[in-house]
N, CA, C and O of each residue as an XYZ file, in Angstrom:
672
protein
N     -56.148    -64.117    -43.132
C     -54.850    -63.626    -43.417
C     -54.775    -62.111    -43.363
O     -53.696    -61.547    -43.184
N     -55.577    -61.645    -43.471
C     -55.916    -60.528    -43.564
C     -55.852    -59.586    -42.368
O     -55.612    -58.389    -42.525
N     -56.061    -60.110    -41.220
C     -56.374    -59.774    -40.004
C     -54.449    -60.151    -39.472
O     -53.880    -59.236    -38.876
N     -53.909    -61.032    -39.655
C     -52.163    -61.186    -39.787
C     -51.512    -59.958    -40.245
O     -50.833    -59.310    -39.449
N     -51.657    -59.585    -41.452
C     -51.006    -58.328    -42.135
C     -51.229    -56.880    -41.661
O     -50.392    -55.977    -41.691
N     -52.306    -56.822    -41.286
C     -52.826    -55.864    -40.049
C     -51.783    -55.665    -38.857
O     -51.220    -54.592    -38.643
N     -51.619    -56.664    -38.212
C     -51.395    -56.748    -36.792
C     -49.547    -56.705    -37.307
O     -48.866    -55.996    -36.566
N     -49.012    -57.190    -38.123
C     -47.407    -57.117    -38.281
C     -46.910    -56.046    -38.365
O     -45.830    -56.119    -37.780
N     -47.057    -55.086    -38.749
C     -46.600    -53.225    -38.948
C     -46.776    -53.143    -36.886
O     -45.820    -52.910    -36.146
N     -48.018    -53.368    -36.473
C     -47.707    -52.868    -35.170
C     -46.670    -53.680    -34.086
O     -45.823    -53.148    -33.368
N     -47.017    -55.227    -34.194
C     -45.956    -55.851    -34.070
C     -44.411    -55.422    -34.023
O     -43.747    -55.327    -32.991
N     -43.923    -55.161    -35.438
C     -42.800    -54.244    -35.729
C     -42.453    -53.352    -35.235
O     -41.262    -53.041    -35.211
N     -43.679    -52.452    -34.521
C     -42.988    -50.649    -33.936
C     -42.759    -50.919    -32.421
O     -42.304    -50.142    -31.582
N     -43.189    -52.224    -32.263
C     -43.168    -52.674    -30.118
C     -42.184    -52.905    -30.451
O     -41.454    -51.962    -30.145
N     -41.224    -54.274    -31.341
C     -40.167    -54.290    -30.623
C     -39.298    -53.580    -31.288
O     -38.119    -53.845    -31.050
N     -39.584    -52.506    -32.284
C     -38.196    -51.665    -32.339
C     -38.545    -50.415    -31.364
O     -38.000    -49.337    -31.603
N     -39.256    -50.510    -30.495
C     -39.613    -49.441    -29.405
C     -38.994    -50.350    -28.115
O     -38.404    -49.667    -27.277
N     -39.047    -51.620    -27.885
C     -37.943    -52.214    -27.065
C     -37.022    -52.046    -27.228
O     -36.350    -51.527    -26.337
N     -36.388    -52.424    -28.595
C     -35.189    -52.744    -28.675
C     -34.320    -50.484    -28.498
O     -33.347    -50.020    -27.903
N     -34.983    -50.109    -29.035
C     -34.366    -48.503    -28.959
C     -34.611    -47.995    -27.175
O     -34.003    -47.055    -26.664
N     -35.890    -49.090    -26.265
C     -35.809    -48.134    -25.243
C     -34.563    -48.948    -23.785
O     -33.985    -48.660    -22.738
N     -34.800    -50.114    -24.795
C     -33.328    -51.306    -23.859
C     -31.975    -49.843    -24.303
O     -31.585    -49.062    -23.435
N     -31.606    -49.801    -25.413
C     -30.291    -49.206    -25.888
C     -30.532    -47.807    -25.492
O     -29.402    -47.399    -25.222
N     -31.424    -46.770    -25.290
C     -31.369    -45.544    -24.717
C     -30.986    -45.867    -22.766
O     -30.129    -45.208    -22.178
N     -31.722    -46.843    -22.155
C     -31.715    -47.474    -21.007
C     -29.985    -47.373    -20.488
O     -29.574    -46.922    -19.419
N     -29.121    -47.989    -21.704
C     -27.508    -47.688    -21.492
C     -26.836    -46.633    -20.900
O     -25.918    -46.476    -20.096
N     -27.722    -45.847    -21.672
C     -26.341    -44.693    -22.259
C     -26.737    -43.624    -21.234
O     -27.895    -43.632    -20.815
N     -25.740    -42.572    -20.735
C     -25.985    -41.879    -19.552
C     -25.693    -40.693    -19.934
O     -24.801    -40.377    -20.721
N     -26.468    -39.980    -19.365
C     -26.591    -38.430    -20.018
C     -25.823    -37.465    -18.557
O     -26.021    -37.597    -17.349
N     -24.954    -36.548    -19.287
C     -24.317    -35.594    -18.422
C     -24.674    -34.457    -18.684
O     -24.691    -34.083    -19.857
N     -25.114    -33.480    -17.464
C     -25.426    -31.611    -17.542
C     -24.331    -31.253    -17.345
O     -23.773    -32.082    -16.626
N     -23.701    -30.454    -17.595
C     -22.755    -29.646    -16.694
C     -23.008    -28.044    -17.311
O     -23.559    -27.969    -18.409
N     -22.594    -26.720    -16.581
C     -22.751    -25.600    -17.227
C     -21.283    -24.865    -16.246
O     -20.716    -25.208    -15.208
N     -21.110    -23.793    -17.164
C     -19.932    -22.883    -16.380
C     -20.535    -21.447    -15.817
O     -21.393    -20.623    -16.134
N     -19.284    -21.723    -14.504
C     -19.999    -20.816    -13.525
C     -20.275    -19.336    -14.283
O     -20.029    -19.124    -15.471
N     -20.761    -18.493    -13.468
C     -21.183    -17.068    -14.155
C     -20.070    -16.411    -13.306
O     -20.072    -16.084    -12.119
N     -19.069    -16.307    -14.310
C     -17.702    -14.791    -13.742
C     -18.128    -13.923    -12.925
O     -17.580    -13.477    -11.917
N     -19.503    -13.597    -13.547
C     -19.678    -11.865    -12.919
C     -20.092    -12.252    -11.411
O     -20.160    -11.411    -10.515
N     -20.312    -13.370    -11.267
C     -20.948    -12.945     -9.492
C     -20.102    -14.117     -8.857
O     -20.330    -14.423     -7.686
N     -19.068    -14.833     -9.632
C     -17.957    -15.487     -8.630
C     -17.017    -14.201     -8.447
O     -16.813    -13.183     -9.108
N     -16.497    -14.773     -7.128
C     -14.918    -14.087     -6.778
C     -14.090    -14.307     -7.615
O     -14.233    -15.349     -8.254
N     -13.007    -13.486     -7.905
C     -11.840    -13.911     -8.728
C     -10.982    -14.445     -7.840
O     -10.943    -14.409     -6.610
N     -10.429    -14.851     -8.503
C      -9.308    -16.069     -7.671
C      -7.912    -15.418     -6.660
O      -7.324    -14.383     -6.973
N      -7.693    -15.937     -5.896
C      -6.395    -15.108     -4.838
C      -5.214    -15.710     -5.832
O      -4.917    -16.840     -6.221
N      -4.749    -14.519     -6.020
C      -2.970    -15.169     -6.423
C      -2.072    -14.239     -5.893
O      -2.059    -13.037     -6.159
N      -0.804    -15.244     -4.608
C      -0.484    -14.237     -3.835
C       1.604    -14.363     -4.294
O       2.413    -15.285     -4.199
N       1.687    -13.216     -4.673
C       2.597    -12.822     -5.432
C       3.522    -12.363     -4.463
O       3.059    -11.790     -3.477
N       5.332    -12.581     -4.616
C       6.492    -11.731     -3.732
C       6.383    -10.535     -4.158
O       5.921    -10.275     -5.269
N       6.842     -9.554     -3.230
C       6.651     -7.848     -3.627
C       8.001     -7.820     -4.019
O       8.968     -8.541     -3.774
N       7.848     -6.953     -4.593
C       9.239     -6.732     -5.775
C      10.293     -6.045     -5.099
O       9.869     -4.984     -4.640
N      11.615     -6.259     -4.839
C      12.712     -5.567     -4.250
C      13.212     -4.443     -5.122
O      13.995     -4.738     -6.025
N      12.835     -3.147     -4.950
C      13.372     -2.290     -5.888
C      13.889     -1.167     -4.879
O      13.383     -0.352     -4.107
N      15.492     -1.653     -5.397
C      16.421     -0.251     -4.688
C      16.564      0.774     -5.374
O      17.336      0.840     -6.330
N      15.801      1.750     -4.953
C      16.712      3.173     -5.698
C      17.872      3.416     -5.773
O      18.753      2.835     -5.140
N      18.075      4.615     -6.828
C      19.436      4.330     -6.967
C      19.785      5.602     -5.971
O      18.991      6.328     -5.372
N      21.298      5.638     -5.988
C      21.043      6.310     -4.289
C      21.342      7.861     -5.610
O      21.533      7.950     -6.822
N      21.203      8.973     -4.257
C      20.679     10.242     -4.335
C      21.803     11.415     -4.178
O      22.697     10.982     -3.451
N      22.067     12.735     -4.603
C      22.619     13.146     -4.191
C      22.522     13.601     -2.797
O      21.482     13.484     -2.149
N      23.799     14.213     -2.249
C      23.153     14.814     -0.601
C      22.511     16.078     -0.678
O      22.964     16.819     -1.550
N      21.425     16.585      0.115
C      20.502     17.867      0.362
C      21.486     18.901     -0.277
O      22.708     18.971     -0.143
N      20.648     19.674     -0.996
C      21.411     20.860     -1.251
C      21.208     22.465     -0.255
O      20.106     22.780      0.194
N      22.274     23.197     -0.077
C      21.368     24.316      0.836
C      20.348     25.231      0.135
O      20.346     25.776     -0.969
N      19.751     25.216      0.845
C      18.613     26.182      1.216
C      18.355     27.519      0.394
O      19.234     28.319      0.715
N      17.400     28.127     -0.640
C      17.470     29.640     -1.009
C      17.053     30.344      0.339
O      17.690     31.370      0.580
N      16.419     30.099      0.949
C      15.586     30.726      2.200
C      15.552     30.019      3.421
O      14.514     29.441      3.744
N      16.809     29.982      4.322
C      16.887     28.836      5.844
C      16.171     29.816      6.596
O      15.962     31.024      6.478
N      15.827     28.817      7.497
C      14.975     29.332      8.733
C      15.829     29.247      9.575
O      16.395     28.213      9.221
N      16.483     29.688     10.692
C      17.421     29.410     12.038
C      16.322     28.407     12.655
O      15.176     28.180     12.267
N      17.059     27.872     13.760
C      16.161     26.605     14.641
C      14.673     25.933     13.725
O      13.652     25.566     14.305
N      14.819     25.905     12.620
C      13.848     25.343     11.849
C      13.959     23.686     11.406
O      15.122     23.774     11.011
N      13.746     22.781     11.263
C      13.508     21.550     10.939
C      13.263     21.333      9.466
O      12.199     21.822      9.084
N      14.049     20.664      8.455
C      14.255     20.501      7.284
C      14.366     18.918      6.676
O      15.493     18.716      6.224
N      13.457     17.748      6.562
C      13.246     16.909      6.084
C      13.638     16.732      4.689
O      13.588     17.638      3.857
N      14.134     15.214      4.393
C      14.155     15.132      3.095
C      13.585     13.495      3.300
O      14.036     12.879      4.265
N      12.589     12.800      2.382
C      12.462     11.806      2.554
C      13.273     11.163      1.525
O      13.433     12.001      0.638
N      13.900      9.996      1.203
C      14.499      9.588      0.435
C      14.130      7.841     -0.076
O      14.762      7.137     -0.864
N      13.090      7.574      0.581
C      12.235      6.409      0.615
C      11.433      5.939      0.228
O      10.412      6.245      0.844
N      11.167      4.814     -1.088
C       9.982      4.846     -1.615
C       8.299      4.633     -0.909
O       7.300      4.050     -1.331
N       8.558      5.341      0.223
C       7.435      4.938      1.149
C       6.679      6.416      1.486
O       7.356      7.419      1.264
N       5.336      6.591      2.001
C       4.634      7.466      2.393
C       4.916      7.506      3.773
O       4.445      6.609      4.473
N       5.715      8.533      4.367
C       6.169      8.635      5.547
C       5.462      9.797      6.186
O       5.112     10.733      5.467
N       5.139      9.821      7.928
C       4.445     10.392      8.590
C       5.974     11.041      9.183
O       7.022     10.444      8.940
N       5.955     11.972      9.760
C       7.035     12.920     10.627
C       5.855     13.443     11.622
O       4.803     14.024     11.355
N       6.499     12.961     13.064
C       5.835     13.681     14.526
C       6.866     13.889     15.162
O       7.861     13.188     15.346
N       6.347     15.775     15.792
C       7.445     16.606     16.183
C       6.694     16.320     17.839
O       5.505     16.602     17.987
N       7.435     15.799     18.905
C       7.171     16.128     20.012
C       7.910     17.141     21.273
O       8.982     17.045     21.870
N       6.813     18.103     21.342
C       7.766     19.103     22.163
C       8.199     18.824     23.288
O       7.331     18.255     23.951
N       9.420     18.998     23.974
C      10.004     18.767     25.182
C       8.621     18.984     26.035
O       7.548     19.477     25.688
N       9.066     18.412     27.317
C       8.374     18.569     28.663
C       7.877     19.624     29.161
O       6.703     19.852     29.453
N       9.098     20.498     29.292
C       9.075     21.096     29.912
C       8.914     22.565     29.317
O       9.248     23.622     29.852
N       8.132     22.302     27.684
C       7.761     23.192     26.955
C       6.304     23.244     26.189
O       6.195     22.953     24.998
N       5.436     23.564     26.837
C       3.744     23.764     25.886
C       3.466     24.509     24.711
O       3.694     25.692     24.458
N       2.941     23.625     24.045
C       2.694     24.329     23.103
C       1.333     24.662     22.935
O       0.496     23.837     23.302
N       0.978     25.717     22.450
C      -0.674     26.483     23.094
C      -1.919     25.364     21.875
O      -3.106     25.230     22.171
N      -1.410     24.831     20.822
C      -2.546     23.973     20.621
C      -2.547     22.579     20.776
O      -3.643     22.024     20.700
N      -1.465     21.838     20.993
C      -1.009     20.535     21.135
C       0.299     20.254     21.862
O       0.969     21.287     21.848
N       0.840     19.400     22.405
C       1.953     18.991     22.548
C       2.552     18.212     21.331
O       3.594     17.691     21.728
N       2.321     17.898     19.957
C       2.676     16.895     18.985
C       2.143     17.542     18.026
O       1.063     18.122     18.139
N       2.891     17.514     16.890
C       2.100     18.365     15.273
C       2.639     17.041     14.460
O       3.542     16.408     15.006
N       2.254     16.684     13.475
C       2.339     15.738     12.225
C       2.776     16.318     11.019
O       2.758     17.548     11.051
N       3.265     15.681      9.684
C       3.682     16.254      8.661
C       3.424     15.010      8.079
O       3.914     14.070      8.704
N       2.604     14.634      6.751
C       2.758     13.244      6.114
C       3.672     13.741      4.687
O       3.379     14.888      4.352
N       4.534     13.191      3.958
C       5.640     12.681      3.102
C       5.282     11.584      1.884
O       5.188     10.368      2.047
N       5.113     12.286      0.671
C       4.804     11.352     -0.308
C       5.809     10.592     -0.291
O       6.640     11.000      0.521
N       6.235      9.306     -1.028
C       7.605      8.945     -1.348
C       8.543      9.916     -2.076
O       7.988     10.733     -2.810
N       9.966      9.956     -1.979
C      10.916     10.889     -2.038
C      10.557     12.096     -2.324
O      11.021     12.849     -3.180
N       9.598     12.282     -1.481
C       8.985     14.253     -1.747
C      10.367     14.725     -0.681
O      10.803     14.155      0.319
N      10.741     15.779     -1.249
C      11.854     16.899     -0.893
C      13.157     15.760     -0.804
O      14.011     15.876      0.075
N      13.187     15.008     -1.495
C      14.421     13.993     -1.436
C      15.858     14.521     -1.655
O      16.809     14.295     -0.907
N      15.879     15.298     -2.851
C      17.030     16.579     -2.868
C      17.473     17.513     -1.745
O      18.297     17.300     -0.856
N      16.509     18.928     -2.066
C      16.688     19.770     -1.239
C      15.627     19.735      0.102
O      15.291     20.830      0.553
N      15.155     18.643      0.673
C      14.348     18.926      1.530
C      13.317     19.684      1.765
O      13.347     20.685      1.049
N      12.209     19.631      2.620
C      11.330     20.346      2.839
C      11.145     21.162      3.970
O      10.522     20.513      4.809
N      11.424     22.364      4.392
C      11.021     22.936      5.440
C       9.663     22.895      6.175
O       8.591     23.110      5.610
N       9.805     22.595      7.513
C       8.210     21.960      7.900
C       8.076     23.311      8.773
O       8.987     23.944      9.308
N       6.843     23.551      8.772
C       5.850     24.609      9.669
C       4.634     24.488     10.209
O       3.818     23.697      9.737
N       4.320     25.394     11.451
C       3.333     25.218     11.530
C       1.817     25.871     11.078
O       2.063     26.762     10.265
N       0.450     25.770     11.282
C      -0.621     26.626     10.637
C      -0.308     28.332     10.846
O      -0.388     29.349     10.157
N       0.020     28.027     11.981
C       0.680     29.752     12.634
C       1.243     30.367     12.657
O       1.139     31.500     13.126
N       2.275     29.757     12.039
C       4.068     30.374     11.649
C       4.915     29.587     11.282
O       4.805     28.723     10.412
N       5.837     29.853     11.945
C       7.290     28.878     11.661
C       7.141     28.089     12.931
O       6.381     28.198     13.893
N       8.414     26.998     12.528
C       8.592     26.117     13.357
C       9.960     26.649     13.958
O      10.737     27.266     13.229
N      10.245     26.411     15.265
C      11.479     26.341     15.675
C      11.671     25.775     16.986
O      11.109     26.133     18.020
N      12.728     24.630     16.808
C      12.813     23.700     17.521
C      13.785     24.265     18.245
O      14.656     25.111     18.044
N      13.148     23.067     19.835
C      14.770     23.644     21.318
C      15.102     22.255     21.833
O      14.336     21.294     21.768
N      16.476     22.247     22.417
C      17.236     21.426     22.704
C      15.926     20.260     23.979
O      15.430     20.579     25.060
N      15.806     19.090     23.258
C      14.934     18.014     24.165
C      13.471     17.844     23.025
O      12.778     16.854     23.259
N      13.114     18.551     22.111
C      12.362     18.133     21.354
C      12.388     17.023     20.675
O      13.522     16.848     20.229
N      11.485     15.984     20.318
C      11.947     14.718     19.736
C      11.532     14.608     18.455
O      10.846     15.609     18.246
N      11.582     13.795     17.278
C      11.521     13.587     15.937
C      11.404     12.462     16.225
O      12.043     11.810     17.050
N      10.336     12.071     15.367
C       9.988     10.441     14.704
C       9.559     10.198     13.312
O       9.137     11.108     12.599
N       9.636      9.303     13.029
C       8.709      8.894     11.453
C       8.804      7.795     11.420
O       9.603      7.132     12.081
N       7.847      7.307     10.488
C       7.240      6.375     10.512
C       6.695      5.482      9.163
O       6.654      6.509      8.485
N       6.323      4.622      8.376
C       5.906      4.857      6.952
C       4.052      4.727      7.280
O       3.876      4.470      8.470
N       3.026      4.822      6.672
C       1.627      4.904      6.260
C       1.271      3.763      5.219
O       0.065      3.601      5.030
N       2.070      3.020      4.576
C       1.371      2.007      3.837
C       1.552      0.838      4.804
O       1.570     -0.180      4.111
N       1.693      0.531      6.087
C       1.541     -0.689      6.561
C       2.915     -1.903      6.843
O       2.836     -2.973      7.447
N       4.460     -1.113      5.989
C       5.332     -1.965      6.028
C       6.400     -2.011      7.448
O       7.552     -2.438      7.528
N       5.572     -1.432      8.431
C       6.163     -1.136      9.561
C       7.392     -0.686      9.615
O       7.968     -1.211     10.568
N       8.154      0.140      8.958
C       9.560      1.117      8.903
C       9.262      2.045      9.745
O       8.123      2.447      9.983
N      10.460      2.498     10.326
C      10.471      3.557     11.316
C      11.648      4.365     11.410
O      12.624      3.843     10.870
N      11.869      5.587     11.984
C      12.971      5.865     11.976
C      13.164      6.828     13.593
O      12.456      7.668     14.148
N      13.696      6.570     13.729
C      14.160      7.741     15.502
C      14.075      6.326     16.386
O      14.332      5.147     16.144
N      13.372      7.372     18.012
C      13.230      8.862     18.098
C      14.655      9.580     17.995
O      15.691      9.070     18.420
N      14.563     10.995     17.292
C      15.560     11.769     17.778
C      15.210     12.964     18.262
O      14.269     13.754     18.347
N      16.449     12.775     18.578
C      15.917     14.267     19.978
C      16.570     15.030     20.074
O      17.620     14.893     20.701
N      16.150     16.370     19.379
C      17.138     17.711     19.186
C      18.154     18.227     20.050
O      17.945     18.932     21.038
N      19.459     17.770     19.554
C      20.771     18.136     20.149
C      21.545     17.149     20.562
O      22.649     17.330     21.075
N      20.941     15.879     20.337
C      21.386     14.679     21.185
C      21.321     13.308     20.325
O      21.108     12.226     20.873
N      21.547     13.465     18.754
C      21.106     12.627     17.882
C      22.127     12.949     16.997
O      22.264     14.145     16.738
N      23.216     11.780     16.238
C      23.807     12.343     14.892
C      23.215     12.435     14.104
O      23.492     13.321     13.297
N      22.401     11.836     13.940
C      21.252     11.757     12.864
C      20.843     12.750     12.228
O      20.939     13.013     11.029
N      20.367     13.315     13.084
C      19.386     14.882     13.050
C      20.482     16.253     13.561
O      20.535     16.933     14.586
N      21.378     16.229     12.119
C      22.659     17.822     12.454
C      21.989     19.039     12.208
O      20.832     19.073     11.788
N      22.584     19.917     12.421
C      22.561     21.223     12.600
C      23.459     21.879     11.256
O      24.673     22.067     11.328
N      22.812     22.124     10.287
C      23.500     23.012      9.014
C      24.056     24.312      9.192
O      23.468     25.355      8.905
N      25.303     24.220      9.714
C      26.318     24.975      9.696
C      26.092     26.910      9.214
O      26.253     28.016      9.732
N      25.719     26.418      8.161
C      25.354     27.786      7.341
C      24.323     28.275      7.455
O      24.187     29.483      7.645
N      23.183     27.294      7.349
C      21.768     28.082      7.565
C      20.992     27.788      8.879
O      19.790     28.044      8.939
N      21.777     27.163     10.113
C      21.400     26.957     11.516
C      19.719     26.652     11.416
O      18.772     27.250     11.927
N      19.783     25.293     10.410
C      18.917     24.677     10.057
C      18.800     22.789     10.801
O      19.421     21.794     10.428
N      17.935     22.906     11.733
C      17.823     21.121     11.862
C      17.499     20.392     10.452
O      16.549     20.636      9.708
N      18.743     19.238     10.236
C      18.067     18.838      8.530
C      18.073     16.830      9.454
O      18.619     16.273     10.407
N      17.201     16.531      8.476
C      17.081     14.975      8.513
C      16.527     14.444      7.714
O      15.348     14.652      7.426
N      17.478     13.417      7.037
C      17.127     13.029      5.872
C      17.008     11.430      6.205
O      17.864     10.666      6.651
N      15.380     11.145      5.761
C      15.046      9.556      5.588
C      15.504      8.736      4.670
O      15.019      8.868      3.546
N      16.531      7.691      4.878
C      16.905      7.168      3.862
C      16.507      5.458      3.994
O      16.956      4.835      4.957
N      15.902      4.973      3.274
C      15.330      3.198      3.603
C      16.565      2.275      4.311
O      16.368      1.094      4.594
């Protein structure tokens, strides 16, 4: 009997080691972990651009100091605008035929900006052309105009100033 009472304790730990490895056998184990932010991309979210009209502006005021045959910009546009002056044909200019001017948004929106060149003044002749353009990509444009031959681009009466004002 002795050798019975022995053997029942081990008896006992087999089948509650069956019976616990049948019921672990069930049950199903899930990993999951979350991604690491710092070295995923952040996500695209692609948003309408916002329609914002300025409110409109007064017109250019004159000039303390006009230049005669000088060129007088006002941008009036919430855009970064480029201005290219191209000289007539049948006129050289000793470092380029074309000079540039870039335009924050409504920089000289009031009284305009008188444009020049590294060398002096500017002064424009009848067949020269005007363009602009915007620099952030929204493809706006404005011209060509072409000095003397454009309503666009008048002649200020008082200070025999070319003025042109960009308006969106």
């Amino acid at each position: 009997m002795a050798i019975q009472i022995k053997f029942l304790p081990y008896l006992v730990a087999v089948v509650i080691g069956v019976i616990g490895a049948i019921v672990l056998s069930q049950l199903h184990f899930t990993l999951w972990w979350e991604p690491d932010l710092l070295t995923q991309p952040p996500p695209i979210v692609e948003t309408e651009p916002e329609r914002v009209s300025p409110a409109p502006l007064p017109p250019p005021q004159p000039p303390a100091s006009p230049q005669p045959d000088g060129l007088r910009i006002s941008n009036q546009t919430a855009f970064p605008v480029r201005v290219v002056l191209l000289a007539a044909g049948d006129r050289p200019r000793p470092d380029s035929k074309t000079v540039h001017w870039d335009f924050a948004p409504m920089e000289g929106s009031i009284k305009g900006l008188l444009l020049s060149l590294p060398d002096g003044t500017l002064k424009l002749s009848h067949g020269d052309i005007v363009v602009a353009f915007t620099l952030d990509g929204s493809k706006r444009y404005w011209g060509p105009y072409v000095i003397g031959e454009n309503d666009q681009l008048q002649r200020d009466r008082q200070t025999n100033e070319w003025q042109l004002t960009l308006r969106p």
